[in-house]
C-alpha positions as CSV (number, residue, x, y, z in Angstrom):
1,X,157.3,138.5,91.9
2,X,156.0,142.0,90.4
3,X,153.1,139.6,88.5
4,X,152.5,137.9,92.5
5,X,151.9,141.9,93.8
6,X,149.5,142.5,90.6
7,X,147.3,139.8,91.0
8,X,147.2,140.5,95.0
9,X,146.2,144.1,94.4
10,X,143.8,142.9,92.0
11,X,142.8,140.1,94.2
12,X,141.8,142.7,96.7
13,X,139.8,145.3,94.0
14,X,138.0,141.9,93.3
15,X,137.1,141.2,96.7
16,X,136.4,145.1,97.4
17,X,133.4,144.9,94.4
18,X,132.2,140.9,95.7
19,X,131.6,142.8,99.3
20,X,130.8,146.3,98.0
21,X,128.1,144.5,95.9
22,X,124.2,144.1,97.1
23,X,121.4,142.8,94.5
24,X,118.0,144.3,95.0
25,X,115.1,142.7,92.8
26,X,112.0,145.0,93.1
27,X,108.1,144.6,91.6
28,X,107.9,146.7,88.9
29,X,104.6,149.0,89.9
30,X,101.7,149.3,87.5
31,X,99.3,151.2,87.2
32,X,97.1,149.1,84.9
33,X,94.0,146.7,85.7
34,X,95.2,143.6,83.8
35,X,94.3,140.9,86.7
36,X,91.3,142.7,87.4
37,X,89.6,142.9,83.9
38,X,91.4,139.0,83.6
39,X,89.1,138.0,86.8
40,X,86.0,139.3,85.5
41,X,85.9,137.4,81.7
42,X,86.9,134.4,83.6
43,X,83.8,135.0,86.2
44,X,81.6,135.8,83.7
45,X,82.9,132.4,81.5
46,X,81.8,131.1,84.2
47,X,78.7,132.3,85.2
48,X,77.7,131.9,81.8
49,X,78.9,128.7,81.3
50,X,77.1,127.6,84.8
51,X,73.8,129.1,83.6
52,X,73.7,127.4,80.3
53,X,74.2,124.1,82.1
54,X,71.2,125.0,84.5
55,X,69.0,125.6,81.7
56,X,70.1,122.3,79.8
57,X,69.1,120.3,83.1
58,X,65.7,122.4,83.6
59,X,64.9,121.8,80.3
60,X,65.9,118.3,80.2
61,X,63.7,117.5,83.4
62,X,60.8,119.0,81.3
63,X,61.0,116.6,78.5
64,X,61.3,113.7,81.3
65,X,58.2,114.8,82.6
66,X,56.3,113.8,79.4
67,X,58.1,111.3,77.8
68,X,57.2,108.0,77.4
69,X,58.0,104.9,79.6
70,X,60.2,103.8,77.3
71,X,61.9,106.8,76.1
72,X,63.0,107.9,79.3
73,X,66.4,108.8,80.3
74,X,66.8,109.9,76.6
75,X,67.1,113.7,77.4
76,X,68.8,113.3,80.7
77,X,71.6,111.3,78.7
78,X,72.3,114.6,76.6
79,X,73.4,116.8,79.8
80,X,76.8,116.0,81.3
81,X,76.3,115.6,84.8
82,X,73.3,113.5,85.4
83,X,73.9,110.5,87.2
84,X,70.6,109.3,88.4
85,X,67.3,110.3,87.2
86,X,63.9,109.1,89.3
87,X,60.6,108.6,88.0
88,X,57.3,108.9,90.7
89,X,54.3,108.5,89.0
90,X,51.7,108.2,91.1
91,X,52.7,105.0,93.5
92,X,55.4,104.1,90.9
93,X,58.8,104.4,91.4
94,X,61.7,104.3,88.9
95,X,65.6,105.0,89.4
96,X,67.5,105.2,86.3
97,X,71.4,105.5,86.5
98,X,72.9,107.7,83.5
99,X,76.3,108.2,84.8
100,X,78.0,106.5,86.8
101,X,79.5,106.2,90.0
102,X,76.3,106.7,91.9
103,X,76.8,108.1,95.2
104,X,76.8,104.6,97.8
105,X,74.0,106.7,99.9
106,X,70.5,104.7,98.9
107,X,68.8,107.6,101.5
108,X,70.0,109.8,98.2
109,X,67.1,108.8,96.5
110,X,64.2,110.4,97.6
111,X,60.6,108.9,98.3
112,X,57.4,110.6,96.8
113,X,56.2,112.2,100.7
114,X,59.5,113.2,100.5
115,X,59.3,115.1,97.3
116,X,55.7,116.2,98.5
117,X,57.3,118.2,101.1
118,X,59.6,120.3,99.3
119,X,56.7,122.2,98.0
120,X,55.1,124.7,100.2
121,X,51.4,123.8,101.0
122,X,48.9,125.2,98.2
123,X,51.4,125.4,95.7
124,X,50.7,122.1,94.2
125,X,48.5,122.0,91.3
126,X,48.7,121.7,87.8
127,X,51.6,123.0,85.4
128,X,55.3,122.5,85.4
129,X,57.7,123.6,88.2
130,X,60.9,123.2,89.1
131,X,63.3,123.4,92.0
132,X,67.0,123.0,92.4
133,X,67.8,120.8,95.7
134,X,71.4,121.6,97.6
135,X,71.5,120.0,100.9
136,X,74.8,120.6,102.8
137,X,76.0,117.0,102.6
138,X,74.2,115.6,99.9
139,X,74.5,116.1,95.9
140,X,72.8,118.0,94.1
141,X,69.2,117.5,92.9
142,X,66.9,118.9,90.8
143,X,62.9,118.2,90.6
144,X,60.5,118.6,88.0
145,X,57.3,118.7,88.5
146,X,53.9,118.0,86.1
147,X,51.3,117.1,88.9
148,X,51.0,116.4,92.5
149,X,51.7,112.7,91.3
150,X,54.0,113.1,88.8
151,X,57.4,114.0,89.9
152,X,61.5,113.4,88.2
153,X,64.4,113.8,90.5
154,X,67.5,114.3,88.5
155,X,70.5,113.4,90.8
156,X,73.5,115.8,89.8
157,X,77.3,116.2,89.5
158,X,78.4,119.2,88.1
159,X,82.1,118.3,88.8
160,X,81.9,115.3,86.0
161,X,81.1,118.8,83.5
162,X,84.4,119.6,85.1
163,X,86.7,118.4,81.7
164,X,84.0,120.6,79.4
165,X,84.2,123.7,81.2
166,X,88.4,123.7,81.1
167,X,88.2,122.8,77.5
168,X,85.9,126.2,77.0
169,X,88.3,127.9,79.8
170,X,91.0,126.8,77.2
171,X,90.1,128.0,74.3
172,X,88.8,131.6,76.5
173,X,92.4,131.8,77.7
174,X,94.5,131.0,74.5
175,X,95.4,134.7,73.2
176,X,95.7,135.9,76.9
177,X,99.8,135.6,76.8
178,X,99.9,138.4,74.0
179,X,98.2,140.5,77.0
180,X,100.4,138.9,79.4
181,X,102.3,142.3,81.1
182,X,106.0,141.9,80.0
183,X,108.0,140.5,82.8
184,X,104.8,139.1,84.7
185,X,103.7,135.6,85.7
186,X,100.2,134.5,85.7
187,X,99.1,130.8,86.3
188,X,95.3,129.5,86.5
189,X,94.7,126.5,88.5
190,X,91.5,124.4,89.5
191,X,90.6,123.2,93.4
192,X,92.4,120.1,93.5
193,X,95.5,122.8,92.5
194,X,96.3,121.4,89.0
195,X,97.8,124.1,86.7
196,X,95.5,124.6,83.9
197,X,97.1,127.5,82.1
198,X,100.5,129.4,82.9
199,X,102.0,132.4,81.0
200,X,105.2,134.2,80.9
201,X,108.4,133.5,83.1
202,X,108.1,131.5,86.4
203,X,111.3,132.7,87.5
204,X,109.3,134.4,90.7
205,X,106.9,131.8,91.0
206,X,108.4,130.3,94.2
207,X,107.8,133.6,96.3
208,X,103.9,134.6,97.5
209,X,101.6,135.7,94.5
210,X,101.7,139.9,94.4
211,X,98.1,139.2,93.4
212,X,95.2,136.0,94.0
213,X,91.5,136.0,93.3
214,X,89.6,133.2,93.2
215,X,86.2,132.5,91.7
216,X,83.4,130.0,92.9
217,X,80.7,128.3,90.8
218,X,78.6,125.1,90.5
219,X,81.6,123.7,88.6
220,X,84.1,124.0,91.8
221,X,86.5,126.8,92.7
222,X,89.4,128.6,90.1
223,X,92.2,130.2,91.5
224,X,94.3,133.0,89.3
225,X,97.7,133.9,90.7
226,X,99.6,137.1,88.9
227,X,103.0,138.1,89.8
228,X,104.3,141.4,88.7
229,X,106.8,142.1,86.8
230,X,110.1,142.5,88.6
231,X,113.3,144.6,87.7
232,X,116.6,143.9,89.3
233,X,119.0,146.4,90.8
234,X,122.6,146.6,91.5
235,X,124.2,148.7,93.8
236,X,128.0,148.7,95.3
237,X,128.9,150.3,98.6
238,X,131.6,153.1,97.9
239,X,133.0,153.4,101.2
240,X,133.8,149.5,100.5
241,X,135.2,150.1,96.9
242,X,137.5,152.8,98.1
243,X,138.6,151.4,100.6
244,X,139.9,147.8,98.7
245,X,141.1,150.8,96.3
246,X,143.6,152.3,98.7
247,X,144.5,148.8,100.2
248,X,145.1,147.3,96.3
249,X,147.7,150.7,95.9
250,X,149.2,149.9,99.4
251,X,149.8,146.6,98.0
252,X,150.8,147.5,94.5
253,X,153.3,150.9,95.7
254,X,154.8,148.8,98.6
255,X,155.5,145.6,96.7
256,X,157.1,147.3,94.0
257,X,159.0,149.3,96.3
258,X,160.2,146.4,98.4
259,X,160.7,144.4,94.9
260,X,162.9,147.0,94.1
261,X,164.7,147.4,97.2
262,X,165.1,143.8,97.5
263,X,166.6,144.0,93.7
264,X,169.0,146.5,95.3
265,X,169.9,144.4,97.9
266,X,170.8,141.4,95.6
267,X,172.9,143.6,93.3
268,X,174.9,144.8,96.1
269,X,175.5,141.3,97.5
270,X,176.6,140.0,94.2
271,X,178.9,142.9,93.9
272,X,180.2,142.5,97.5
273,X,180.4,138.7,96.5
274,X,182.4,139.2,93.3
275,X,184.8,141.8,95.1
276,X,185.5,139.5,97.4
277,X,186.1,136.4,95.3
278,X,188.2,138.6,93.2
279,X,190.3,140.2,96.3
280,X,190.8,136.7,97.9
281,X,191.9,135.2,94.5
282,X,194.8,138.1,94.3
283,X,195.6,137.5,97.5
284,X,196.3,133.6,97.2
285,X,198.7,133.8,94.5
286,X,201.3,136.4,96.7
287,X,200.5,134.2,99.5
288,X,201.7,131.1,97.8
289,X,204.7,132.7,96.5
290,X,205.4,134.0,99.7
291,X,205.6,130.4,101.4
292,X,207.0,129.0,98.3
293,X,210.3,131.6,99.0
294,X,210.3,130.6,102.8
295,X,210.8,127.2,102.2
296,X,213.7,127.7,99.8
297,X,215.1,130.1,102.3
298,X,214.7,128.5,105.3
299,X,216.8,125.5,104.4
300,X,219.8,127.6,103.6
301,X,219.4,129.4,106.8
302,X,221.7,128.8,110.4
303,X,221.2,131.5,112.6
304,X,218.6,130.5,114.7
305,X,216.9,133.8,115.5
306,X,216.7,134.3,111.9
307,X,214.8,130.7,111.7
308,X,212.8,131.5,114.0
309,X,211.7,135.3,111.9
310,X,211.1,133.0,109.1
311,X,208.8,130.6,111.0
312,X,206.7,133.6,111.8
313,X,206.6,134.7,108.6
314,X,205.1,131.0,107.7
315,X,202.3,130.9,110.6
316,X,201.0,134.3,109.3
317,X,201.2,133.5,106.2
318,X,199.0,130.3,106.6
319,X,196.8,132.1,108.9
320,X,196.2,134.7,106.2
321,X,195.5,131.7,103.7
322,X,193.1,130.1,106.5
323,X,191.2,133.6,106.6
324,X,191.0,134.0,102.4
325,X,189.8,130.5,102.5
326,X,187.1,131.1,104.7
327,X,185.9,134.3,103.2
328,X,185.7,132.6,99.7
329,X,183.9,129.0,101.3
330,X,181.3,132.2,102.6
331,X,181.2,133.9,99.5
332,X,180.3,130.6,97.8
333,X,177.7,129.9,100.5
334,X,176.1,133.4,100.3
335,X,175.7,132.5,96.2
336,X,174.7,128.6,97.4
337,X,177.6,127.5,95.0
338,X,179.5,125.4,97.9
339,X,180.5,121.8,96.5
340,X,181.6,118.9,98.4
341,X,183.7,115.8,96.5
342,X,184.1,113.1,99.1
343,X,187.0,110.7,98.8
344,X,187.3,107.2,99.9
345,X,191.0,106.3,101.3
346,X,191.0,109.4,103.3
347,X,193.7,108.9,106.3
348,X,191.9,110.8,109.4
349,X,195.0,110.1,111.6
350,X,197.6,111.9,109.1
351,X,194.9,114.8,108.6
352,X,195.0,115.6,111.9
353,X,198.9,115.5,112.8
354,X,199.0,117.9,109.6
355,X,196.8,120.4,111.0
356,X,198.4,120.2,114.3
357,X,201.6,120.4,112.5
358,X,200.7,123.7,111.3
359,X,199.9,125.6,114.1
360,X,203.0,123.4,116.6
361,X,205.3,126.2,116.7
362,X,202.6,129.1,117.7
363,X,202.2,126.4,120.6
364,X,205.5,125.8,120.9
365,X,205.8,129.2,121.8
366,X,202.7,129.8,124.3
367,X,203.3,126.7,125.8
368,X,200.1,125.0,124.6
369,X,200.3,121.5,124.9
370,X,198.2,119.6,122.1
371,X,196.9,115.8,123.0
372,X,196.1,114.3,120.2
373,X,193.7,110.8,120.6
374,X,193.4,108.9,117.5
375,X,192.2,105.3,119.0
376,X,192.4,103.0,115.7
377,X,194.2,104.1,112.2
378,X,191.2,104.2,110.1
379,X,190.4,105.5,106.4
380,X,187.3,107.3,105.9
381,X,185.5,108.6,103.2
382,X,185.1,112.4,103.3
383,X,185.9,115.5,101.8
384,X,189.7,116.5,103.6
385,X,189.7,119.3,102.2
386,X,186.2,120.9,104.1
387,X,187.3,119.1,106.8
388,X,190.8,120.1,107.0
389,X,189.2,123.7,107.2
390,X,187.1,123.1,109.7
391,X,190.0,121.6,112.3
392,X,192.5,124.5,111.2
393,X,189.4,127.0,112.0
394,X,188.4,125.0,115.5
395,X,192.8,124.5,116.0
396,X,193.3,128.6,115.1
397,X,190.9,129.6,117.7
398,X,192.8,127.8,120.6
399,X,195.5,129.5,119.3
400,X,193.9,132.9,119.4
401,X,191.9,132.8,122.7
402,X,193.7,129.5,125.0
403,X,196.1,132.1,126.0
404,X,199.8,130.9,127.6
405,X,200.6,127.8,129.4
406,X,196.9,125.7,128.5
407,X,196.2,122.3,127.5
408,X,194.3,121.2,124.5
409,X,193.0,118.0,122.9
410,X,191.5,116.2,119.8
411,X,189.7,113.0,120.6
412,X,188.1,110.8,118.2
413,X,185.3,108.4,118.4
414,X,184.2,106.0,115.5
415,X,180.5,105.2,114.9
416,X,179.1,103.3,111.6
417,X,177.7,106.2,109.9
418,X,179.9,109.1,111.0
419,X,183.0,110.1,113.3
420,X,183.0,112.7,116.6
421,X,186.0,114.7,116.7
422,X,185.9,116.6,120.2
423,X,188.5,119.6,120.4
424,X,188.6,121.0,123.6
425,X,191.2,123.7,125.7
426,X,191.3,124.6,129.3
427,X,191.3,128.0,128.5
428,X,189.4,131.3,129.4
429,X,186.0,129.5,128.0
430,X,183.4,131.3,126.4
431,X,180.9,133.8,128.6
432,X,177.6,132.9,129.2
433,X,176.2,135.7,127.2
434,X,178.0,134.8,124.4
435,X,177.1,131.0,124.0
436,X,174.3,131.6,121.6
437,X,175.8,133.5,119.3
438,X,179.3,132.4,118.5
439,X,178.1,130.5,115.6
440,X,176.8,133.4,114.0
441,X,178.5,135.3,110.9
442,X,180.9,138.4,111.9
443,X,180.3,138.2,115.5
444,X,182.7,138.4,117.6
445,X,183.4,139.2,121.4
446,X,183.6,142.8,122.4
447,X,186.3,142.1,125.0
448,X,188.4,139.6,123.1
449,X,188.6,142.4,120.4
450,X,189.8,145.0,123.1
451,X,192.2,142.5,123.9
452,X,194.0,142.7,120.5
453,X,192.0,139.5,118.8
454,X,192.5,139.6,115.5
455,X,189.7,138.3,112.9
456,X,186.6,138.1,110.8
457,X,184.0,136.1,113.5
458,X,183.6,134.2,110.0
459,X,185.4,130.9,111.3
460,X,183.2,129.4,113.7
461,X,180.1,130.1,111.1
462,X,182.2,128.6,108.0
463,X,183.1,125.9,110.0
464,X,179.3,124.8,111.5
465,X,178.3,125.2,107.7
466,X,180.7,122.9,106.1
467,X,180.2,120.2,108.7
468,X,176.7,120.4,107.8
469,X,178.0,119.8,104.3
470,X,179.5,117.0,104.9
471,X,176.5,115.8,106.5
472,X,176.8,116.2,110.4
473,X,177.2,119.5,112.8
474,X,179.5,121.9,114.7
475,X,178.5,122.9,118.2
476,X,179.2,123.6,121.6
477,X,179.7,121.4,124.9
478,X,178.2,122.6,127.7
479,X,180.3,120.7,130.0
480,X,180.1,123.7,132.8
481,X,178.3,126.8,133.5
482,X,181.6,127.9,135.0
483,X,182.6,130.9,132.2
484,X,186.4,129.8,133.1
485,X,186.5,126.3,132.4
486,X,187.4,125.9,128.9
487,X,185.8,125.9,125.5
488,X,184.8,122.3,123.8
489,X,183.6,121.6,120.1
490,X,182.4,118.5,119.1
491,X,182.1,117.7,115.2
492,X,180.4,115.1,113.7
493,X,180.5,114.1,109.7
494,X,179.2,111.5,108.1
495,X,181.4,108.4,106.6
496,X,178.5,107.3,104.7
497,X,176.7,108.8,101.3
């Protein structure tokens, strides 16, 4: 029990820090330009990257210009990118496909008026130009020019150079974790969103980016995401924590008090107990030897007034054995020690006329007359000896409370798994008031105790508990609310295991 009170007051300390406690995870500030500086060498990869891939198509246009028929598409094969390259020379028209797939637009390919017109007038003459074609729409072009008649289109993708520029962003980015702030999350990803790099713990990467800049070029767009570094913080309420504190030490103080108290209390009943069990156990043996001597003297005995002393002597010396009886069956109740041995053979008929027999003179002299209704001569099986308490105890209180000149019965009804026994007087009765608590230990009437009552208010409560023990009930009939006609018991055992 003291380890159940420990682990409740712990229970509740545990509970006090769970509420008590809140987890705050902050961004750790900095004061450096890491994604900045980051941003720029990847734009100016970039840029550079873009502007070398420019001058390989420019340059590769030139050498178009001039090669011969049957050389041609030899320097445009040498730039990734070119899918198409067109030839006008003079009223001659030639589409070459380099890469493919070619956009499914024919009106892609350009005619040589239409070339023509992307020059202003007066600037055509001799020499090489060049001009870079980006229609919203359309893909991109580029056109070379030797003459006024001599024209190349190259027809351009500069997302197929799209696998070349991430293996150069590759090896750009491959000793940026060692720069990596500690703690932080970067990621670089392309336009269609694939992850092309990633350093340092994700573990935030599910919130919004603290940082995003995003770069465009010929290539397509580059997005870099940075999340700061973030430091997590614990705090615990201390209005919480004390007060789970003070409740825990409520807990722990008044459960070891009450433990202790309750420890008390058991001690004491045990002693009460064994002072009982050891009065009542003296008191038998004088009580024995006491009946014993009033036997032997009452047979030698002829004066009748003297017979009738001695006859006294016997009633209270049985009721005094009735009343150690039913403080030891309560003692060994109290301690949950009670027993029952059940018999077979037992004669219910005989019990009964014994019990009666004990208490005949008492109603000899009030004038009490006993009916006794046995219907059949049955055995039963039972245990007599509980159940020879329990009449003597129901028999003793007509005795006690019947008063003078009454009538009383015990009726019997068999059933097949137990037997009714229904003892009833046409006495005083029982108040009202008192009804519902008759069957409880040490009570007894106020009244009947003015009136010179004697007893321990144990018998009614020893008797309901052994009936139970024998597997049925005591209680009261009810057969009036008139307070004068009688009092009626009806027991029930069982005749079965």
């Amino acid at each position: 029990m003291k380890l159940g009170v420990v682990m409740l007051a712990c229970l509740c300390v545990g509970a006090a820090f769970f509420i008590s406690r809140t987890v705050e995870i902050r961004k750790v500030a900095s004061e450096d330009e890491w994604l900045p500086v980051q941003n720029r060498v990847l734009a100016d990869s970039l840029d550079s990257m873009e502007q070398l891939w420019r001058h390989a198509v420019e340059n590769a246009a030139r050498h178009e210009l001039k090669i011969k028929v049957l050389r041609r598409s030899e320097y445009a094969k040498r730039v990734v990118g070119v899918r198409q390259v067109s030839y006008f020379d003079g009223s001659r028209v030639e589409h070459k496909v380099i890469e493919s797939p070619v956009p499914e637009r024919q009106d892609f390919a350009l005619t040589l008026e239409e070339v023509n017109q992307l020059w202003p007038e007066g600037a055509v003459g001799e020499g090489e130009t060049g001009q870079w074609m980006n229609r919203p729409g359309e893909p991109l072009r580029y056109l070379a020019r030797l003459s006024e008649h001599k024209v190349v289109v190259f027809l351009l993708s500069p997302a197929a150079a799209h696998k070349v520029v991430e293996a150069e962003l590759n090896k750009l980015l491959k000793p940026l974790p060692d720069h990596v702030p500690a703690g932080a999350y970067v990621e670089l990803r392309d336009q269609a969103g694939e992850l092309l790099f990633s350093s340092g713990r994700d573990a935030f990467s599910d919130a919004p980016a603290d940082e995003l800049v995003r770069h465009y070029s010929i290539f397509g767009e580059w997005s870099m995401r940075y999340w700061a570094p973030r430091e997590k913080s614990v705090d615990y309420n201390a209005m919480i924590l004390m007060s789970g504190s003070v409740v825990a030490l409520i807990i722990l103080f008044g459960g070891f008090w009450m433990i202790q108290e309750q420890e008390k209390a058991i001690k004491l009943a045990e002693a009460r107990v064994s002072f009982v069990n050891a009065v009542s156990h003296e008191l038998r043996t004088p009580l024995t030897n006491i009946l014993l001597t009033v036997d032997v003297v009452q047979d030698k005995i002829e004066n009748v007034k003297l017979k009738s002393r001695m006859d006294l002597i016997r009633e209270e010396s049985h009721r005094l054995g009735r009343l150690v009886d039913n403080v030891l069956d309560f003692a060994r109740i109290e301690q949950g020690q009670m027993t029952v041995e059940k018999r077979d053979g037992v004669d219910l008929a005989s019990l009964l006329a014994s019990c009666v027999q004990q208490f005949q003179p008492a109603y000899n002299r009030k004038q009490i007359e006993m009916l006794v209704d046995v219907p059949d001569h049955k055995v039963i099986r039972t245990d007599p000896d509980l159940l020879v308490q329990i009449v003597l105890n129901l028999l003793s209180n007509i005795d006690k409370y019947a008063g003078n000149v009454a009538s009383a019965s015990i009726r019997v009804r068999y059933h097949p798994e137990n037997v009714v026994i229904v003892v009833r007087d046409d006495g005083p009765g029982i108040p009202l008031a008192d009804r519902s608590r008759i069957f409880r230990a040490f009570e007894r009437m106020d009244e009947r105790v003015a009136a010179g009552v004697t007893g321990t208010g144990l018998g009614l409560a020893i008797s309901r508990e052994l009936a139970r023990q024998l597997g049925g009930d005591l209680v009261m009939i009810h057969d009036s609310e008139d307070e004068q006609s009688g009092a009626a018991f009806q027991l029930s055992i069982s005749i079965v295991d």
